[in-house]
C-alpha positions as CSV (number, residue, x, y, z in Angstrom):
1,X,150.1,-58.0,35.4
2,X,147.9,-54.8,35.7
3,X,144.6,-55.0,38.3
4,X,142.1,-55.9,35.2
5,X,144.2,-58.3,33.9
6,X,144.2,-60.4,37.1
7,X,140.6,-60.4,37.1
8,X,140.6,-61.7,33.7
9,X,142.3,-64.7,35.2
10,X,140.8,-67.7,36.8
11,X,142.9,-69.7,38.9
12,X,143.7,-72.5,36.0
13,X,144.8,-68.9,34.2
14,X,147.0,-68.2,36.7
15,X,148.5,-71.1,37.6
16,X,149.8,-71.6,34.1
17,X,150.7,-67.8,33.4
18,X,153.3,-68.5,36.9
19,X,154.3,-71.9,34.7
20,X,154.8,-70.2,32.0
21,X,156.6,-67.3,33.4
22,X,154.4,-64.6,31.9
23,X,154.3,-63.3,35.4
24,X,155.5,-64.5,39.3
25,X,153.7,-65.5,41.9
26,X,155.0,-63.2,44.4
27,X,153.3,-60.5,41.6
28,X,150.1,-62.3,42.1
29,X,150.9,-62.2,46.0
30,X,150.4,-58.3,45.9
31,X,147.8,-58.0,43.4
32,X,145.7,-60.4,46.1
33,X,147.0,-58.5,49.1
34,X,146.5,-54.9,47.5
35,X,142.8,-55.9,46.1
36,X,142.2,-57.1,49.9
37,X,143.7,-53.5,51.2
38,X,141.0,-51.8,48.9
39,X,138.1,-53.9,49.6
40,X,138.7,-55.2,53.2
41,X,137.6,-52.1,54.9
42,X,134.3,-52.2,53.0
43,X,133.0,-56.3,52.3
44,X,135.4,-57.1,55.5
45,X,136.0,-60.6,54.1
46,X,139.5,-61.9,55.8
47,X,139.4,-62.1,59.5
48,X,142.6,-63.4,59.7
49,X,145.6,-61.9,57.2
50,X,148.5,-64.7,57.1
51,X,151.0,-62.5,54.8
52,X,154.2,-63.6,56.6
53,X,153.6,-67.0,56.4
54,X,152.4,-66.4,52.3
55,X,156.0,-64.9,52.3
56,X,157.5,-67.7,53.7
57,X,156.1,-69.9,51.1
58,X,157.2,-67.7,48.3
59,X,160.8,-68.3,49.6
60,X,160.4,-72.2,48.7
61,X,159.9,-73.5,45.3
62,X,156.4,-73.9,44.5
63,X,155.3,-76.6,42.4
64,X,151.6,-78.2,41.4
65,X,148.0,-77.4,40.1
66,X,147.6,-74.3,41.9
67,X,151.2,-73.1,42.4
68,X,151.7,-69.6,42.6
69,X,147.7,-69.1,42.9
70,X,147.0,-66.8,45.9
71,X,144.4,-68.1,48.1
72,X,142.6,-67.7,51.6
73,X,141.2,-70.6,53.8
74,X,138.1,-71.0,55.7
75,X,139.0,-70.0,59.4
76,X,136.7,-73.6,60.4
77,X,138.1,-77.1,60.4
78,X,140.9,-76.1,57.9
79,X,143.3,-76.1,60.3
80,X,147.2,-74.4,59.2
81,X,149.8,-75.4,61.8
82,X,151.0,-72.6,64.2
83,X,147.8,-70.0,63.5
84,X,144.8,-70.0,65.5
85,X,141.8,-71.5,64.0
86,X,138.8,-69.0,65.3
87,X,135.7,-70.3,64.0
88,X,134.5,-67.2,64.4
89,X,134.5,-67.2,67.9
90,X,136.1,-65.4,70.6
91,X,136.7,-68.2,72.3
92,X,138.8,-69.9,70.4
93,X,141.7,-67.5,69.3
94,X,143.8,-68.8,71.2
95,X,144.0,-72.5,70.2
96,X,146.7,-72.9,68.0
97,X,146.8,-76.3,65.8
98,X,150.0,-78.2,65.8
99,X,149.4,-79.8,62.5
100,X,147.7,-78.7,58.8
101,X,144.5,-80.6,58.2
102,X,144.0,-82.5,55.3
103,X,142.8,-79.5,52.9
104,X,145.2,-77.0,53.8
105,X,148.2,-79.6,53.4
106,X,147.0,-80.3,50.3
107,X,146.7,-77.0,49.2
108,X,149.9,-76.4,49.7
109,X,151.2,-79.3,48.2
110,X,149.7,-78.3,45.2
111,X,151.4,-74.4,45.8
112,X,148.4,-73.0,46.6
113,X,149.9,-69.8,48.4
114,X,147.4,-69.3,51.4
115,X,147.7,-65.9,52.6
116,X,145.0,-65.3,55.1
117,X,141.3,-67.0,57.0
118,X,137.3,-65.9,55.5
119,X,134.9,-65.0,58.0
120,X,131.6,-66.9,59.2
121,X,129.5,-67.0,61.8
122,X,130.6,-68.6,65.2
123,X,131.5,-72.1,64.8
124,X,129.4,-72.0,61.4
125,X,125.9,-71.9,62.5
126,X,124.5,-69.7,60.4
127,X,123.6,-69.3,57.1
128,X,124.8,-65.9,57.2
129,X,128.6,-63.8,58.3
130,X,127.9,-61.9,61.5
131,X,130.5,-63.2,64.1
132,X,131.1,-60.8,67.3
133,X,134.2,-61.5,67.2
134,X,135.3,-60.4,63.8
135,X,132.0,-58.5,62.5
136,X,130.1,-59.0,60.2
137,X,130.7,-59.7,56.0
138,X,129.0,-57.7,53.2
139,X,128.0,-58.5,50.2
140,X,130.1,-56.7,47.8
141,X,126.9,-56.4,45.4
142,X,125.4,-54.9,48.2
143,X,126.8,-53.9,51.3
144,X,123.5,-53.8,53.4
145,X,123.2,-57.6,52.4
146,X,124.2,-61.2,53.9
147,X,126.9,-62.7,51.8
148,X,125.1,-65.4,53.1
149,X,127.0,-68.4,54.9
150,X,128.8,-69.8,56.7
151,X,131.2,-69.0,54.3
152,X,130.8,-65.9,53.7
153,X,133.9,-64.6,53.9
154,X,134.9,-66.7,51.4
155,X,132.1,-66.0,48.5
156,X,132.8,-62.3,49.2
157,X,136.5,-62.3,49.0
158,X,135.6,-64.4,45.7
159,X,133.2,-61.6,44.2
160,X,134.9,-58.6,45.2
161,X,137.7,-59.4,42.9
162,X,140.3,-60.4,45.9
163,X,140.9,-64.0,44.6
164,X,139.2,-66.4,41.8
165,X,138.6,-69.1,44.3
166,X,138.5,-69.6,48.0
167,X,138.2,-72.6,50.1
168,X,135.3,-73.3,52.4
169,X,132.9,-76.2,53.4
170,X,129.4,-76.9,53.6
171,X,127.4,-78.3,56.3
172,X,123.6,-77.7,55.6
173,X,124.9,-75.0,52.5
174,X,127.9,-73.2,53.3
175,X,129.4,-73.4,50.4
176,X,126.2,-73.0,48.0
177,X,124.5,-70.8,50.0
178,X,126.8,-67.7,50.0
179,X,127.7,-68.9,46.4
180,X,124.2,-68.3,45.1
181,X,124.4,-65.2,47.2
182,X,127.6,-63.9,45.5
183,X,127.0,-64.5,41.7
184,X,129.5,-67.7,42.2
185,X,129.8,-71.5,41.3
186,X,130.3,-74.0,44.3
187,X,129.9,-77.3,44.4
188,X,129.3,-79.5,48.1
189,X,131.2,-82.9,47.2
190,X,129.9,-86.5,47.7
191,X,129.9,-87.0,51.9
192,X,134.1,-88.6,51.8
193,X,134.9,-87.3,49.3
194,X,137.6,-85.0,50.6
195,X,139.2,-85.8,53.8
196,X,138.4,-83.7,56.8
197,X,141.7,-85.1,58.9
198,X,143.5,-85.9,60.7
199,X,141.2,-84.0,63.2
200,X,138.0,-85.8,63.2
201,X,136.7,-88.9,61.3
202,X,133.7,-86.9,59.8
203,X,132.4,-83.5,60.7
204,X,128.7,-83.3,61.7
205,X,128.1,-86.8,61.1
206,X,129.3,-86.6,58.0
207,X,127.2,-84.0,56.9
208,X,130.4,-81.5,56.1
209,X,132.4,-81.6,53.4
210,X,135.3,-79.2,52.4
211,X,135.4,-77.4,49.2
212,X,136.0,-74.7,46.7
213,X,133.7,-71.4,46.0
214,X,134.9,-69.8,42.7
215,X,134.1,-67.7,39.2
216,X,135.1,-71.1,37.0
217,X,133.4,-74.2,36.6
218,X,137.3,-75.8,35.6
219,X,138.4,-73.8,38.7
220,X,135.9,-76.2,40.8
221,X,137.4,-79.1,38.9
222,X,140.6,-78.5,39.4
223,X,140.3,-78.3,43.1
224,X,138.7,-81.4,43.4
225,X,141.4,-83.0,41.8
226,X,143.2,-81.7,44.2
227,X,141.2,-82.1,47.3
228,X,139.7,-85.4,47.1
229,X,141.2,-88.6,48.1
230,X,141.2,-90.7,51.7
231,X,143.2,-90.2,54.4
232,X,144.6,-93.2,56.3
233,X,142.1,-93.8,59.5
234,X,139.5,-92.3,57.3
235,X,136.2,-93.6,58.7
236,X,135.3,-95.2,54.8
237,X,136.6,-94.6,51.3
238,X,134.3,-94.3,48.2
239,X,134.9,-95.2,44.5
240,X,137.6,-92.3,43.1
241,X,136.2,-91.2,39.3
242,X,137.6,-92.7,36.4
243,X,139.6,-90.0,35.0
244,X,140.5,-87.0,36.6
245,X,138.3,-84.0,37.1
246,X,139.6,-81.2,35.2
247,X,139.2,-83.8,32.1
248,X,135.9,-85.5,33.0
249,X,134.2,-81.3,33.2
250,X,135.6,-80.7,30.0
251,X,133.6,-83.2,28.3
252,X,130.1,-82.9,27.1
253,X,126.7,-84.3,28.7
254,X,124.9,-86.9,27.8
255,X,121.1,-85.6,27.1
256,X,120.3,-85.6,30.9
257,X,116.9,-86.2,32.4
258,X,116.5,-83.5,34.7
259,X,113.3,-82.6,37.4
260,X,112.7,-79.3,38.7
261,X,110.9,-78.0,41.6
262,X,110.2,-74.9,43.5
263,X,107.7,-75.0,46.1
264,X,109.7,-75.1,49.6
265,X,109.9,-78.4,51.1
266,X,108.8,-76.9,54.4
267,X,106.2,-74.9,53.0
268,X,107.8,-71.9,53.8
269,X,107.1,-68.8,51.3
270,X,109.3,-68.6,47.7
271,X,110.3,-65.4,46.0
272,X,109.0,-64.8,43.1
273,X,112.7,-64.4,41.4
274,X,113.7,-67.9,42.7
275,X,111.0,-69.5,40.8
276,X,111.7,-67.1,38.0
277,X,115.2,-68.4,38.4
278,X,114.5,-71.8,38.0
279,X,112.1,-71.6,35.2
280,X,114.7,-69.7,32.8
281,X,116.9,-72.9,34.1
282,X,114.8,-75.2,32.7
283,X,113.8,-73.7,29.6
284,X,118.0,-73.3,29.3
285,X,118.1,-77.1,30.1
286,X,115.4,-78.1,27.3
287,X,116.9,-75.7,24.3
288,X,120.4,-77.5,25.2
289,X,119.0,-80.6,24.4
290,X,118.1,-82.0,28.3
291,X,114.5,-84.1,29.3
292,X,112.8,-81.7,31.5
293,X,109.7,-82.2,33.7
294,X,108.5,-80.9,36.8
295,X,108.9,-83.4,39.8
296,X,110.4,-84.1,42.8
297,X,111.7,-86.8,45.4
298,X,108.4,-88.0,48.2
299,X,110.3,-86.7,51.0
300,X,108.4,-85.5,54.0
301,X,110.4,-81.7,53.8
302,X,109.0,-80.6,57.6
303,X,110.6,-83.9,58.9
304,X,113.5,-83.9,57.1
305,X,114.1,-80.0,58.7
306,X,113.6,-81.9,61.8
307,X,115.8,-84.4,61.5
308,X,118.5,-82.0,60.5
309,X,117.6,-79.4,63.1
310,X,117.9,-82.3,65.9
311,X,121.4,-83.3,64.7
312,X,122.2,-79.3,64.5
313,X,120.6,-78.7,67.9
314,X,122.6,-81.7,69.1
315,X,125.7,-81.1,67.9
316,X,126.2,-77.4,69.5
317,X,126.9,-78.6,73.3
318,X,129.4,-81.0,71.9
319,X,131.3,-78.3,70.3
320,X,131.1,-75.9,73.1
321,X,132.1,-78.6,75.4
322,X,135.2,-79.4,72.8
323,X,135.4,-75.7,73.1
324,X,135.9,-75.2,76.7
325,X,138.6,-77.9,77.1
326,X,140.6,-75.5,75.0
327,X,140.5,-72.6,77.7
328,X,137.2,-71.4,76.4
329,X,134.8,-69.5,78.5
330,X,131.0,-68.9,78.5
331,X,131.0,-65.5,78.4
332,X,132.8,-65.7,75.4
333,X,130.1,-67.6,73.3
334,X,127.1,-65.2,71.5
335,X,124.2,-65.6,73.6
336,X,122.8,-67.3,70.5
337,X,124.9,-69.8,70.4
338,X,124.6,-70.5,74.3
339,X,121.0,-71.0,73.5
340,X,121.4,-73.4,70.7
341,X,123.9,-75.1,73.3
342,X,121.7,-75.2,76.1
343,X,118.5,-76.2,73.6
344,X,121.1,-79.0,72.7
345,X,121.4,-80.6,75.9
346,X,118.0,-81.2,76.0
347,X,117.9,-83.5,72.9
348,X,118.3,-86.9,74.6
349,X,120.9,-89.4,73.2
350,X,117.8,-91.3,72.2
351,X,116.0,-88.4,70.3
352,X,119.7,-87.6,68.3
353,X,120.2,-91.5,67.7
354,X,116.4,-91.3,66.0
355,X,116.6,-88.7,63.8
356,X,120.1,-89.5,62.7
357,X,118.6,-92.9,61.9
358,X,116.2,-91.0,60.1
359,X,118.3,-89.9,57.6
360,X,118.7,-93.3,56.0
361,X,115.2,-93.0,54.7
362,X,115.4,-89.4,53.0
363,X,118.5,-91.3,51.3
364,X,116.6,-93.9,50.3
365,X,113.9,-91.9,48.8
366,X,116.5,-89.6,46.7
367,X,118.2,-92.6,45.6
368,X,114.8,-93.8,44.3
369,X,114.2,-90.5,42.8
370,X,117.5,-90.4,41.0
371,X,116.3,-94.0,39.1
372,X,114.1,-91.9,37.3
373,X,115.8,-88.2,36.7
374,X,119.6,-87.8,36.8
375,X,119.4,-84.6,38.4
376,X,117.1,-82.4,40.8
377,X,116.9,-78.2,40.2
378,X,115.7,-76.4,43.0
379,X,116.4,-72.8,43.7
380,X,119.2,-72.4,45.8
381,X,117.8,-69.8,48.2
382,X,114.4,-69.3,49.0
383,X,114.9,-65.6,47.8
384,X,117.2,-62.9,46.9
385,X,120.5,-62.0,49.4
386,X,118.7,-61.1,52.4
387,X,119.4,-58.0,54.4
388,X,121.5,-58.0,57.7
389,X,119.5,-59.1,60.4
390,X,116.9,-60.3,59.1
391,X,117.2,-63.5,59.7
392,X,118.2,-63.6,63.3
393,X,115.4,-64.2,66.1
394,X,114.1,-60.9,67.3
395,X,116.5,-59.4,70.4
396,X,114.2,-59.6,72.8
397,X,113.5,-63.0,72.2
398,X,117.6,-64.1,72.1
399,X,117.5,-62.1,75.6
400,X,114.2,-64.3,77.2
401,X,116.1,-67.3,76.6
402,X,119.5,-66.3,77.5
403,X,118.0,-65.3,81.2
404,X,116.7,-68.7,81.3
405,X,120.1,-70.5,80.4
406,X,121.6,-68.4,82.8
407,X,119.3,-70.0,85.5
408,X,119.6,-73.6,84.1
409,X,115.8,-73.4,83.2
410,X,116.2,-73.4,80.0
411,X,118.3,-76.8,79.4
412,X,115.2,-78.2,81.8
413,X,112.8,-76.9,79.6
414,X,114.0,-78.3,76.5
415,X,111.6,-81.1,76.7
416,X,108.5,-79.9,77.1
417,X,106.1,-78.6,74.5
418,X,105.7,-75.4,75.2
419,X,109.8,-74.8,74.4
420,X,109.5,-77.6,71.7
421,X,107.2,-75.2,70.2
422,X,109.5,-72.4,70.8
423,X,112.5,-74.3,69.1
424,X,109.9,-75.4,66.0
425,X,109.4,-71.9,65.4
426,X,113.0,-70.9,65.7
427,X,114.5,-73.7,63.5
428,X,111.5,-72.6,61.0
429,X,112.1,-68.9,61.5
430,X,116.0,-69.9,60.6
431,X,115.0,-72.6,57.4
432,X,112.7,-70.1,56.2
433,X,115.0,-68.1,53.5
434,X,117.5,-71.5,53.3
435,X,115.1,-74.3,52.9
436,X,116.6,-76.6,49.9
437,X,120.3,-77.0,50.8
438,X,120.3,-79.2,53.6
439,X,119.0,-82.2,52.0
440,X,122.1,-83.0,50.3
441,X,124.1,-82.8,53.1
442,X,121.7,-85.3,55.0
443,X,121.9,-87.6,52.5
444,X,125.6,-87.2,51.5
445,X,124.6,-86.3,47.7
446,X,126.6,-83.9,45.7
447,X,124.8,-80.6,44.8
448,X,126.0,-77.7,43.0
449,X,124.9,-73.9,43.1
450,X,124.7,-72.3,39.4
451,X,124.8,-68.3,39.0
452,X,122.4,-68.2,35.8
453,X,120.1,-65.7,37.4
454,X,120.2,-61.9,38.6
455,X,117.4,-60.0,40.0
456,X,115.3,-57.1,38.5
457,X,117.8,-54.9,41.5
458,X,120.8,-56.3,40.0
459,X,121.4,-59.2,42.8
460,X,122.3,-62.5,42.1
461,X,120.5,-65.2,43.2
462,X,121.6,-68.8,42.2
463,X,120.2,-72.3,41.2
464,X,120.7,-75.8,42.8
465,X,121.3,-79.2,41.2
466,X,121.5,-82.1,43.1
467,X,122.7,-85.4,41.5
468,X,123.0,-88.7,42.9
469,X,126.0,-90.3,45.4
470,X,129.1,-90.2,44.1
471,X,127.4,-87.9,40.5
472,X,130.3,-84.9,40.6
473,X,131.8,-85.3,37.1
474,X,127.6,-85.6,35.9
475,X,127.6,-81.7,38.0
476,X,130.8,-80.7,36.5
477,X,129.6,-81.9,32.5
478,X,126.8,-79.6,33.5
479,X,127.8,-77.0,34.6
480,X,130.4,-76.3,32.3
481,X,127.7,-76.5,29.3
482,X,125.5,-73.8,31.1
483,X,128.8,-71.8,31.9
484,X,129.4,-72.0,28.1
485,X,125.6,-71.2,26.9
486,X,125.3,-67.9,29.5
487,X,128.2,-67.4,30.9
488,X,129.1,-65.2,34.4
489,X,132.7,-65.3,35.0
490,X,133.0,-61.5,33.7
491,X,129.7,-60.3,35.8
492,X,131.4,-58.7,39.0
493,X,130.3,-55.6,41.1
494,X,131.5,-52.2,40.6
495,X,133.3,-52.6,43.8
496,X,135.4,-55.4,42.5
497,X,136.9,-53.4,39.4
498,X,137.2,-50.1,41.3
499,X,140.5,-48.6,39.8
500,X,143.8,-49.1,42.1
């Protein structure tokens, strides 16, 4: 198989050219690995290269969905037994998991061949790639640009032409985020949908769940299949669909009622090309037969960032604490996220207990909204791919509050309202260029990102549909028929068909 042919290929292609025997999967091994030699030192999208072990696969029969199909893992939660999982961090490389997580053994057991770990930012905090510890991950349609995150890695190893699909998950957007940044489909599951064990129970209180980014809606489908199910000690188990998948995207949708917004919930500036974005959507939507009208949920956006931001806040010292029982030391966090840490043990177990309560309400009032319409389309992003650094908190600031967490001030300050100012602006400052993502992942909601839409500079910048609990195969139907009606599988940057 010759360079352009593989990129012809999604992974459903693949996997049944290796059934078929029209090529091998250790050919598709190299074509992976020599794609990442050519694009690595540029888009810097693998942080961690796991040939051996990809060998050692190779060396076993491989049998399932996705046998012989190359493809990397997320170096977060999806834990492969015997190789470091980083996050991103300097301070973890040296914890070594003695057991495959749910995913990754899955994976496998459907022949995935995994051959290496995406980058994202430390312990996945940020909405876009720039870990110390493994630098940062460009956007192979433009290298000054955020991939976006925290998979990153992942979308860009996707769009520069390494692999058709990658795994990653999505806590507040990580999987549509750099998706819609990359010219890619992603879909965030239903909250249990797909285990994250044996590990934890849930990851974020349950607002994580693992997935796929890829150039195929069936690709999507078929990893689902593959993906979802309960693991025994699972914390609950929800209703599986009634056929699988890869069938249920194939068929065709029912004339959906769909809403569309685009006004920020937070009230945050939107870019002229999201809204543009999202208009051609749902003109798209209307001449394919869908009920469209301009809506949206009553949710309080401002407090549903705070809610969110409470839990994020909150959740930081735990996983540095978690951290440091593995051998990790301070000095090997960013001063970022020793900030977010510090700002975190000043949330009281009462103020995290109230906004997670909190939650149940934006549920409640997207579960009404879904009575009415069967799906919500939002932009994905507030704008287009956003240049590195610009959404970081100035230096200077970062350094103020890192001389106060080096005195302890700062974790005694986290109450008052001069800092709760400080944070309000900082969480704002962060939301400001990501403000439509999180909601599904609060309320547990599938939500897909859609690539119908590139910018007057040639950037893509995708769309978001968010159905109701348990609404995947509705996404799927979906998407599929808007894959079909403008398709994108074949729009790639130059960078990703550069000649071997």
């Amino acid at each position: 198989m010759r360079h352009d042919e593989y990129l012809a290929h999604d992974a459903t292609a693949l996997a049944a050219a290796v059934a078929s025997g029209d090529v091998s999967a250790r050919e598709l091994l190299e074509l992976a690995l020599a794609q990442l030699a050519r694009v690595q030192p540029k888009v810097n999208a693998v942080n961690r290269l796991m040939e051996a072990q990809a060998r050692a696969q190779l060396e076993r029969p491989l049998a399932g969905a996705l046998a012989g199909v190359p493809l990397p893992i997320k170096d977060g939660i999806q834990d492969y037994a015997g190789v470091p999982t980083g996050y991103g961090s300097r301070a973890m490389q040296r914890v070594v998991p003695k057991q495959h997580s749910a995913i990754v053994r899955r994976l496998l057991g459907a022949g995935a061949v995994i051959f290496g770990k995406t980058n994202l930012p430390e312990f996945g905090l940020k909405g876009v790639t720039d870990p110390i510890a493994s630098a940062r991950t460009n956007n192979p349609w433009d290298l000054g640009r955020t991939p976006g995150g925290s998979s990153g890695g992942a979308a860009a190893a996707v769009a520069a032409g390494v692999v058709p699909m990658a795994a990653g998950n999505d806590g507040g957007g990580s999987l549509r985020i750099p998706a819609a940044c990359c010219g890619l489909f992603a879909l965030k599951p239903s909250r249990g949908r797909v285990s994250v064990g044996p590990g934890m129970g849930e990851a974020w209180f349950g607002a994580n769940v693992d997935g796929v980014i890829s150039r195929s809606v069936r690709d999507t489908a078929l990893a689902l299949d593959v993906l979802a199910g309960p693991e025994p000690g699972d914390p609950y188990v929800i209703a599986p669909p009634p056929a699988p998948y890869a069938e249920l995207a194939r068929r065709e949708p029912p004339r959906l009622r769909i809403a569309f917004s685009t006004a920020s919930p937070i009230g945050t500036p939107v870019h002229a090309e999201a809204v543009a974005a999202v208009r051609a959507t749902a003109a798209l939507l209307q001449r394919l037969g869908h009920e469209v009208d301009e809506a949206a949920p009553v949710i309080d956006g401002a407090a549903l960032a705070s809610d969110y931001l409470h839990v994020y806040f909150g959740a930081v010292p735990a996983v540095l604490r978690w951290a440091r029982t593995q051998g990790a030391r301070d000095d090997e966090f960013e001063p970022l996220t020793r900030v977010l840490g510090a700002l975190g043990e000043g949330v009281s177990a009462g103020t995290l207990t109230t906004h997670l309560m909190q939650w149940n309400a934006h549920a409640r009032a997207l579960g009404a909204f879904h009575q009415r319409f069967d799906l919500w389309l939002t932009p994905t992003l507030a704008g287009p791919p956003i240049p590195h650094g610009t959404g970081d908190p100035p230096p200077a600031q970062v350094a103020a509050l890192m001389a106060l967490v080096r005195t302890g001030l700062l974790k005694r300050l986290a109450g008052s309202a001069l800092l709760r100012q400080a944070i309000d602006r900082i969480a704002r400052e962060n939301l400001t260029h990501v403000p439509f993502t999180q909601i599904a992942n609060l309320t547990g909601v599938p939500a897909m990102s859609v690539p119908l839409h590139w910018t007057a500079d040639g950037l893509p910048l995708g769309v978001q549909f968010v159905a109701a609990f348990g609404g995947e195969a509705t996404l799927l139907q979906l998407a599929t028929q808007l894959e079909a009606a403008q398709p994108w599988f074949d729009r790639l940057p130059p960078i990703a068909r550069e000649a071997p």
